[in-house]
KOLNU-840128 format. One record per residue (C-alpha): residue number from 1; x, y, z. Coordinates in nm, 3 decimals. Layout:
{NUM {X Y Z}}
...
//
This chain:
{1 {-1.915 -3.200 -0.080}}
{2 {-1.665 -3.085 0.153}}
{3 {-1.695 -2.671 0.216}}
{4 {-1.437 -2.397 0.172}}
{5 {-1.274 -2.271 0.467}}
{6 {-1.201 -1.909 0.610}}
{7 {-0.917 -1.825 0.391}}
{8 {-0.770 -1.485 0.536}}
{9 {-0.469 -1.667 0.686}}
{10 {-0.490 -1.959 0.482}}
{11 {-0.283 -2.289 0.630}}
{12 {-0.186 -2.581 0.478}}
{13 {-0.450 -2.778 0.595}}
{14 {-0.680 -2.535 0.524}}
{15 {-0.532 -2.480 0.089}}
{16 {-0.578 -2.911 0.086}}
{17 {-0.949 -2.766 0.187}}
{18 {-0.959 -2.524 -0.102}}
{19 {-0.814 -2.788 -0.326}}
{20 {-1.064 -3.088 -0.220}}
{21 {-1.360 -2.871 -0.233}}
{22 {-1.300 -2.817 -0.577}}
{23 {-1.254 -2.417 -0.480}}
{24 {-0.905 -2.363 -0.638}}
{25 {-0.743 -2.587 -0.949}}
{26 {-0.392 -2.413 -0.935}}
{27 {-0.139 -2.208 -0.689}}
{28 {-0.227 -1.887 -0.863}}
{29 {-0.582 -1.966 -0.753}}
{30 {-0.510 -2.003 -0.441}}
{31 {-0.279 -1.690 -0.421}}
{32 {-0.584 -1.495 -0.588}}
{33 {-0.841 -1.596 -0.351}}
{34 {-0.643 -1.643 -0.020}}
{35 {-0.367 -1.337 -0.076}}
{36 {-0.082 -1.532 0.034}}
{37 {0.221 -1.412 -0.122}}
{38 {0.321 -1.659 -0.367}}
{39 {0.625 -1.775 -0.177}}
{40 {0.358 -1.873 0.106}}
{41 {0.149 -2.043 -0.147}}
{42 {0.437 -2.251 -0.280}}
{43 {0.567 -2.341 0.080}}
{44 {0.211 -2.503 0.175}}
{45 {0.139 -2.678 -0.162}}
{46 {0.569 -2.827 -0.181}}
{47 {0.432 -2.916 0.214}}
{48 {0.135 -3.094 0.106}}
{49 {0.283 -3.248 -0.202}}
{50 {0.598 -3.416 -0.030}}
{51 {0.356 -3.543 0.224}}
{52 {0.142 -3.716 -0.042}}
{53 {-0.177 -3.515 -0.026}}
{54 {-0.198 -3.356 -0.336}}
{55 {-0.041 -3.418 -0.700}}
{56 {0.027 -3.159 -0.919}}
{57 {-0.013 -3.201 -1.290}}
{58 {-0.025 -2.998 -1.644}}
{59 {-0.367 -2.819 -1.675}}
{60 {-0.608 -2.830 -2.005}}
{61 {-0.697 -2.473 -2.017}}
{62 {-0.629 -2.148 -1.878}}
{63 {-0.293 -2.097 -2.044}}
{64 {-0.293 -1.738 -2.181}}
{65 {0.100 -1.783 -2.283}}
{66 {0.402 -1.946 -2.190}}
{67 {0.451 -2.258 -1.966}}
{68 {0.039 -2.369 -1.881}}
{69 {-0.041 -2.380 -1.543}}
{70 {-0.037 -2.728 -1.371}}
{71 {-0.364 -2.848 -1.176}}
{72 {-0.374 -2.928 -0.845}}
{73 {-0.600 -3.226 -0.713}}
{74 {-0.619 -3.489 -0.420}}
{75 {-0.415 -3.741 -0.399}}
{76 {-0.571 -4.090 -0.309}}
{77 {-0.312 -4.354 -0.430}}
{78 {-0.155 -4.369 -0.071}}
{79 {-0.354 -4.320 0.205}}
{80 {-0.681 -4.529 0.318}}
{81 {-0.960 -4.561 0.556}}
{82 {-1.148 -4.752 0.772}}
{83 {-1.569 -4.761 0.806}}
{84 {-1.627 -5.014 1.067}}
{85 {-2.007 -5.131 1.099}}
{86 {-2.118 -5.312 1.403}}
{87 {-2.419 -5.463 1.440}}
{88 {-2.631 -5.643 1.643}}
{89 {-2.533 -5.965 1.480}}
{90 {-2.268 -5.855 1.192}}
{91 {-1.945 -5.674 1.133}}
{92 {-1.925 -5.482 0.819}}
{93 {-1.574 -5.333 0.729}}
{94 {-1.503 -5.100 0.404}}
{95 {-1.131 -5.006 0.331}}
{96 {-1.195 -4.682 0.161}}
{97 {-0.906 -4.419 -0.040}}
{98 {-0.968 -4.020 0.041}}
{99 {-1.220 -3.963 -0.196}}
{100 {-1.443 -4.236 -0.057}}
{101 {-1.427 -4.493 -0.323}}
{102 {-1.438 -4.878 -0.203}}
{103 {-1.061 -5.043 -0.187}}
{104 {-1.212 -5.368 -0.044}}
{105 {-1.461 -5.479 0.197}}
{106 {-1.585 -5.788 0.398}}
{107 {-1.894 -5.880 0.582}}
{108 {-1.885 -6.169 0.827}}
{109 {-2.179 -6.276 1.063}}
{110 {-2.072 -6.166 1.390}}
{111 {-2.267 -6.134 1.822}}
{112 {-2.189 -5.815 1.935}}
{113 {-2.288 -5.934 2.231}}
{114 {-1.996 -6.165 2.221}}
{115 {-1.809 -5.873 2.393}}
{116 {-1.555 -5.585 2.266}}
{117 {-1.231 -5.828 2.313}}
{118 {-1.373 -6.117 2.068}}
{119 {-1.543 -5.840 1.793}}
{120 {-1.293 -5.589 1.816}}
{121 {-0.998 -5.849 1.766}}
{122 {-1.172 -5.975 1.459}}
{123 {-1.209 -5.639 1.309}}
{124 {-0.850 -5.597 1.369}}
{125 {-0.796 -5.919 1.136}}
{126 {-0.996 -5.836 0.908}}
{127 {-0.853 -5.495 0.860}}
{128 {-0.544 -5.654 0.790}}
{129 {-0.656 -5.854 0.534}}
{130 {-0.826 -5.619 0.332}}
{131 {-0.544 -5.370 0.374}}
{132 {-0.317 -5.650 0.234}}
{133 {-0.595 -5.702 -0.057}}
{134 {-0.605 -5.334 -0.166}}
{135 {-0.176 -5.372 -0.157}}
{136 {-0.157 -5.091 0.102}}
{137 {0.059 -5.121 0.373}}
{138 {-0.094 -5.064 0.761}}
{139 {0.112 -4.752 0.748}}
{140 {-0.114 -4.601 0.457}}
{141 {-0.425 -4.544 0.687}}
{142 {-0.527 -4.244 0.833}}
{143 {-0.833 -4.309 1.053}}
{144 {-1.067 -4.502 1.122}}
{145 {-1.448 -4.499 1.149}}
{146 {-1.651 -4.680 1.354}}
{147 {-2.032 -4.721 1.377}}
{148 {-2.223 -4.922 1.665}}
{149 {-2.546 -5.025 1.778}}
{150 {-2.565 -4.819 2.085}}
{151 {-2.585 -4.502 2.268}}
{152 {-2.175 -4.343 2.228}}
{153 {-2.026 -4.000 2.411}}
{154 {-1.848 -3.892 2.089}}
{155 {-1.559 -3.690 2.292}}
{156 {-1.410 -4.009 2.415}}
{157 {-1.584 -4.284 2.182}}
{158 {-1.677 -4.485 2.456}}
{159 {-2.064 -4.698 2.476}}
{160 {-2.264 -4.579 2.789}}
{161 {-2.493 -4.839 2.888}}
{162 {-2.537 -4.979 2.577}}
{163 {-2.852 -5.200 2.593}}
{164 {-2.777 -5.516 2.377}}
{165 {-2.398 -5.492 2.397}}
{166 {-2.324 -5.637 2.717}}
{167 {-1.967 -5.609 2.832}}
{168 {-1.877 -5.301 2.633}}
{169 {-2.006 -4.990 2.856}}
{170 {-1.712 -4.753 2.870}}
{171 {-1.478 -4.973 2.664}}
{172 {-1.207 -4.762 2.521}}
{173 {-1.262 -4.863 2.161}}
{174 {-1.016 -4.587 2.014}}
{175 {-0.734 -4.676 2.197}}
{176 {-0.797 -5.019 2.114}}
{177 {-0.737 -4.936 1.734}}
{178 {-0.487 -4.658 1.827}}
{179 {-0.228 -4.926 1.961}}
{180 {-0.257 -5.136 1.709}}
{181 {-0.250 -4.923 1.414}}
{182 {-0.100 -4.591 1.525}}
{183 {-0.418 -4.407 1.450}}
{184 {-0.717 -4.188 1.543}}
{185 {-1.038 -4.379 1.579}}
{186 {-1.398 -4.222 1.573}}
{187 {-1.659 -4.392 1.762}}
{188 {-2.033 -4.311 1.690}}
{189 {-2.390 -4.442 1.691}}
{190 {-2.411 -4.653 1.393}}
{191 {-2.759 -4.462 1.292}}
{192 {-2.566 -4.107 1.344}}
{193 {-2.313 -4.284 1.043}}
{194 {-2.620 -4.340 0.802}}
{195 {-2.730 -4.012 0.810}}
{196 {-2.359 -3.910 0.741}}
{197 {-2.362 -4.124 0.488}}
{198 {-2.703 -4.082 0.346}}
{199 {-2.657 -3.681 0.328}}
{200 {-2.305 -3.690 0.153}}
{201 {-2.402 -3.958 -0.140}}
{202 {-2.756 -3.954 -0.167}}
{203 {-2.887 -3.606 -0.093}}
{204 {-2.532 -3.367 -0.145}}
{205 {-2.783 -3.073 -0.160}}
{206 {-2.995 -3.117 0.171}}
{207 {-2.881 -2.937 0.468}}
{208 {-3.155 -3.058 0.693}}
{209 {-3.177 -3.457 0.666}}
{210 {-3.347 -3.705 0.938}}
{211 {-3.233 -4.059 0.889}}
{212 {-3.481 -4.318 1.047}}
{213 {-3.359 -4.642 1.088}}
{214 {-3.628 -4.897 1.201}}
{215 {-3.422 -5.238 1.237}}
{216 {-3.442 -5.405 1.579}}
{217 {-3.482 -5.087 1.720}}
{218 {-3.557 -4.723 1.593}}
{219 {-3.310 -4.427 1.611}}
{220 {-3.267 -4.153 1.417}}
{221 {-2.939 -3.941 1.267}}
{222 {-2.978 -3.575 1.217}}
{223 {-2.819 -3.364 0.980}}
{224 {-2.843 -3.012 1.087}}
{225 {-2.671 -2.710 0.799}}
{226 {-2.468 -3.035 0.649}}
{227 {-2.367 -3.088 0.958}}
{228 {-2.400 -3.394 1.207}}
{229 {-2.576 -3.300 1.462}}
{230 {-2.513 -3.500 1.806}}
{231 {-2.604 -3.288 2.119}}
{232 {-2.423 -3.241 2.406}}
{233 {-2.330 -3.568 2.528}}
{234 {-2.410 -3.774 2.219}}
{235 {-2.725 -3.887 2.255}}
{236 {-2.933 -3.662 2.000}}
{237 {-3.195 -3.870 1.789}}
{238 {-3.297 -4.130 2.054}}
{239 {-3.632 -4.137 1.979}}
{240 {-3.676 -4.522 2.007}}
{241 {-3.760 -4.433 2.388}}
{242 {-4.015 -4.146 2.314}}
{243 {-4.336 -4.261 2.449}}
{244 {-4.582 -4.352 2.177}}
{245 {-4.982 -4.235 2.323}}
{246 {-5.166 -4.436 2.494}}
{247 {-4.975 -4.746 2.477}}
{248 {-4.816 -4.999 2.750}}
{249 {-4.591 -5.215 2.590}}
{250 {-4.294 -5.263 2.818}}
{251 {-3.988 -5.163 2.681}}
{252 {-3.568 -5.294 2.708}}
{253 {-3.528 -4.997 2.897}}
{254 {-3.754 -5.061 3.174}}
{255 {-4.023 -4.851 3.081}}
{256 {-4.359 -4.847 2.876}}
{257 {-4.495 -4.744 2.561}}
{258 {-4.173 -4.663 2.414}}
{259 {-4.181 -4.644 2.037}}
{260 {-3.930 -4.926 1.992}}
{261 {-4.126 -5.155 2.209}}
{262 {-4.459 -5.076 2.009}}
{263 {-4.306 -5.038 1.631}}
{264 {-3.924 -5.172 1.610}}
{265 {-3.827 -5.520 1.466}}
{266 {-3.771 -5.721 1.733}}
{267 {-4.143 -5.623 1.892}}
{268 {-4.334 -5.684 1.488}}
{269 {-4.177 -6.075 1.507}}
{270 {-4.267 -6.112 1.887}}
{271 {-4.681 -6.028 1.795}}
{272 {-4.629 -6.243 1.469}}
{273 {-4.475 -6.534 1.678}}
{274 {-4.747 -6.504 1.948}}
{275 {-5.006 -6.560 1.592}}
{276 {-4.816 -6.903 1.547}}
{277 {-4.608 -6.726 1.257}}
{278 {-4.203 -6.834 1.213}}
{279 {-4.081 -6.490 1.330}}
{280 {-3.803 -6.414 1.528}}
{281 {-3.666 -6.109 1.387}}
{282 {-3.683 -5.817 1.186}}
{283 {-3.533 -5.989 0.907}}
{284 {-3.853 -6.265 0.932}}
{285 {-4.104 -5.957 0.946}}
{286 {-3.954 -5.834 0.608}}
{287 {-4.000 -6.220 0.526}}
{288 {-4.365 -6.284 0.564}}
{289 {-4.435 -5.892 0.426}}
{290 {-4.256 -5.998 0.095}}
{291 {-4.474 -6.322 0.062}}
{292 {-4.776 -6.150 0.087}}
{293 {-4.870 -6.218 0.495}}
{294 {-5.148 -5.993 0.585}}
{295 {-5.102 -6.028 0.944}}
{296 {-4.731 -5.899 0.855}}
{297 {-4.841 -5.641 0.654}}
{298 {-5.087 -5.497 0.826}}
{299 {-4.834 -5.464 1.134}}
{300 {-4.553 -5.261 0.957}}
{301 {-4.829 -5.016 0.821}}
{302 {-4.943 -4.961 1.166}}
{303 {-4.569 -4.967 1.276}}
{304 {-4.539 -4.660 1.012}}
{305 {-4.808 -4.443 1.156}}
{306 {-4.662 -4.480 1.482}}
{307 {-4.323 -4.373 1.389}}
{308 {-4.512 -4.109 1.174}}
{309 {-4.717 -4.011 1.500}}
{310 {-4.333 -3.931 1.674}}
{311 {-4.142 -3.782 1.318}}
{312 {-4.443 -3.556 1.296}}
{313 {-4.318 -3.371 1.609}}
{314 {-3.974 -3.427 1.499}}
{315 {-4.039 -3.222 1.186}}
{316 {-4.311 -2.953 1.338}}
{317 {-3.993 -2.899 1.578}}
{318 {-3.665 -2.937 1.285}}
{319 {-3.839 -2.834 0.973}}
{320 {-3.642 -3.101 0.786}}
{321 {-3.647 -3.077 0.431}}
{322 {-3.591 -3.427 0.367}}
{323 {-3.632 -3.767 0.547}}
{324 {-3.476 -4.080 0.507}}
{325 {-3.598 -4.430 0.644}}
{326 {-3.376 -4.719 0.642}}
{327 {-3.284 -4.998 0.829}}
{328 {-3.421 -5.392 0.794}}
{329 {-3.776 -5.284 0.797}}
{330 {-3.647 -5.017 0.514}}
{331 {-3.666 -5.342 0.292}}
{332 {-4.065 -5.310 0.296}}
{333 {-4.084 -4.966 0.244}}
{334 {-4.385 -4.969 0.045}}
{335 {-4.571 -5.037 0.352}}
{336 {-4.396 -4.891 0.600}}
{337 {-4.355 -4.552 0.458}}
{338 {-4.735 -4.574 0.360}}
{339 {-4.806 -4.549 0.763}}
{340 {-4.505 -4.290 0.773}}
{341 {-4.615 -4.025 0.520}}
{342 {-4.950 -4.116 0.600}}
{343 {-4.928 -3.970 0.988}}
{344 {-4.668 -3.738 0.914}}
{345 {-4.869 -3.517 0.656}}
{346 {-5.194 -3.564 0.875}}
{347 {-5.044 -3.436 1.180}}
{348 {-4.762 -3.199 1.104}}
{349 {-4.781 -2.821 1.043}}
{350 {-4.863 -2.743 0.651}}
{351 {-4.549 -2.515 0.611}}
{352 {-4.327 -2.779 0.763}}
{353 {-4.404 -2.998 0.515}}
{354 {-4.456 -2.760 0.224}}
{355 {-4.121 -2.911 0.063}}
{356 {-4.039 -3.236 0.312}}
{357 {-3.989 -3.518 0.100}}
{358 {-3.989 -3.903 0.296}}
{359 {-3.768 -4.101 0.069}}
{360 {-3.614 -4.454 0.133}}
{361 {-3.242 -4.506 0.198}}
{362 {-3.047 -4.498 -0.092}}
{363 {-2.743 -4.604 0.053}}
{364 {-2.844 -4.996 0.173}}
{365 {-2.706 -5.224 0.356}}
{366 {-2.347 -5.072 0.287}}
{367 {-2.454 -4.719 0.479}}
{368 {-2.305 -4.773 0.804}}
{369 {-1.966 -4.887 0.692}}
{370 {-1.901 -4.625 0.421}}
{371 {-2.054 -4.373 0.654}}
{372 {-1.789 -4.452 0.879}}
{373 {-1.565 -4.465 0.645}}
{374 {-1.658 -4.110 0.507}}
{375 {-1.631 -3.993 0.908}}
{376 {-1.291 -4.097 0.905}}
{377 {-1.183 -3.907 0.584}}
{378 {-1.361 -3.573 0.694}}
{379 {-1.130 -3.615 1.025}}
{380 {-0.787 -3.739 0.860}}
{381 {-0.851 -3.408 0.617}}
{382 {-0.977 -3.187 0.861}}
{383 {-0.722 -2.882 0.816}}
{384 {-0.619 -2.934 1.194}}
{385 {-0.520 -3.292 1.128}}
{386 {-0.352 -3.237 0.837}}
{387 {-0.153 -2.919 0.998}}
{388 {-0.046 -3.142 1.232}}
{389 {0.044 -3.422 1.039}}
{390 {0.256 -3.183 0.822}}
{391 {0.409 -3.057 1.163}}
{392 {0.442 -3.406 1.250}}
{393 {0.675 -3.474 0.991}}
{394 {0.865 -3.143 0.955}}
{395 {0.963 -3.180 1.318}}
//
């Protein structure tokens, strides 16, 4: 749920806050709690109402007399936005309305590695056509959000060195979408969009979320007071490269040991190839787990404990209250969050995990895109956007 703002000097952007969060239902709420004089009040909600933000309609209840007070609530009907999911081999796009309900969405099999000219310019398509599905015009959306399989500096939504998406390191990815639909686009690691995602849908009530996704590789999304947490450049949660003890395996990344190189996907369908087994991805571990291979089994339990061996010094350090694995090895959870919980609760502190609960996704497959999605909508109703959007059009 989105949270109230300082309301001492109250702006429009800032009432649409009051209104969204659920904080205020009419203008004589919102002259109560802010103290704008009611010729203020009226002046941002006509502002927000002419812009198509917010409708206006005759209350139930708290009529003591006279004319009833009319209730104020978001408007949806004409704006939309975008969740883009990029993957390592598939492009995921969600046309969401303001309140994060699903307009229309498409999945198509898609090589990121086919480079940002060929994916990006089928997103664009496909945007179109779902826009033209939902009967919204291109002019109706606000933002959009995209999610990708590699490390991003948030500021400028540009991939640094990007490991298995050659051709895109520093490709300007929101001005691509900003010339061709007019629009602000957010660029993030597509496991820092599951926890966004994860946190807002599945677990409103935790402030202090981990989100492990063990697919081809590992990552993790944090969720620090409600809040995404992405460090100073970006690059918070990379814990696929934290060296797992006493281990060798060479890693993408040029060095050893790493955790993705020893637990992730890509690494369980190389050791079950070199036994002679049809496996040459993540999506063949979850496969032979599901048919009852112990060789498969036995592998993403042991690739558990050793993502339980690094998440217990992730919680001993971030206290967590509640963590989330997903991802394609997320499909076999039984197993893998056996090894999980089973390392995590033997080596982290007892008052760290007095309360932690280690819970599969909830969100699926669809977590990326709508997490995106939900990115965009916290931007495009940010009370800074929507100041300026309002200045946009008074000027």
């Amino acid at each position: 749920m989105p949270t109230a703002p300082d309301v001492s000097s109250a702006s429009a952007g800032e009432v649409l806050a009051l209104i969204r969060s659920g904080t205020v239902e009419t203008r004589a709420d919102i002259a109560r709690l802010t103290g704008l004089a009611r010729s203020t009040v009226s002046q941002r909600v006509d502002a927000l109402i002419a812009h198509g933000f917010v409708d206006e309609d005759n209350a139930d209840g708290g009529s003591t007399g006279g004319r009833p007070p009319r209730r104020l609530q978001l408007r949806t009907g004409e704006h939309a936005v975008a969740g883009v999911d990029l993957g390592a081999s598939h492009c995921r796009v969600a046309l969401l309305d303001l309140t994060g309900t699903t307009l229309a969405q498409r999945e198509d099999p898609l090589s990121i590695a086919d480079g940002p000219q060929a994916v990006l310019g089928h997103v664009d398509k496909t945007l179109h056509a779902l826009l033209k599905e939902a009967d919204h015009a291109p002019q109706s959306l606000q933002a959009i959000g995209v999610g990708v399989p590699g490390p991003v500096e948030f500021t400028t939504g540009r991939p640094v060195d990007p490991p298995i998406m050659p051709g895109w390191h520093q490709y300007p990815i929101p001005e691509f979408f900003a010339d061709r639909f007019g629009v602000r686009a957010l660029v993030d690691n597509d496991v820092n969009v599951m926890a966004l995602a994860e946190q807002r849908l599945a677990f409103p009530e935790t402030r202090y979320l981990l989100y492990i996704k063990v697919g081809t590789g590992i990552g993790c999304g944090i969720i620090a007071d409600g809040r995404l947490h992405r460090g100073a450049q970006g690059s918070a949660g990379d814990i696929g490269h934290i060296r797992v003890a006493d281990d060798t395996e060479p890693c993408r990344c040029g060095n050893s040991g790493c955790l993705e190189a020893v637990a992730g996907g890509a690494a369980l369908a190389r050791r079950l190839a070199e036994l002679g087994l049809d496996a040459a991805s993540g999506s063949d571990v979850v496969r032979l787990v599901k048919s009852g291979n112990r060789d498969a089994v036995r592998m993403v339990r042991e690739a558990g404990r050793a993502v339980g061996e690094v998440l217990a010094g992730l919680v001993n350090f971030f206290n967590p209250d509640t963590v989330v694995v997903g991802g394609a090895l997320a499909a076999v959870h039984d197993q893998l969050l056996a090894g999980v919980r089973e390392a995590v609760y033997r080596r982290s502190h007892p008052l760290a995990t007095h309360v932690l609960r280690i819970e599969p996704s909830r969100t699926g497959e669809n977590a990326a895109a709508v997490g995106a999605g939900i990115l965009a909508i916290e931007h495009a109703l940010s009370p800074d956007q929507v100041d300026r959007a309002l200045a946009a059009t008074a000027g």
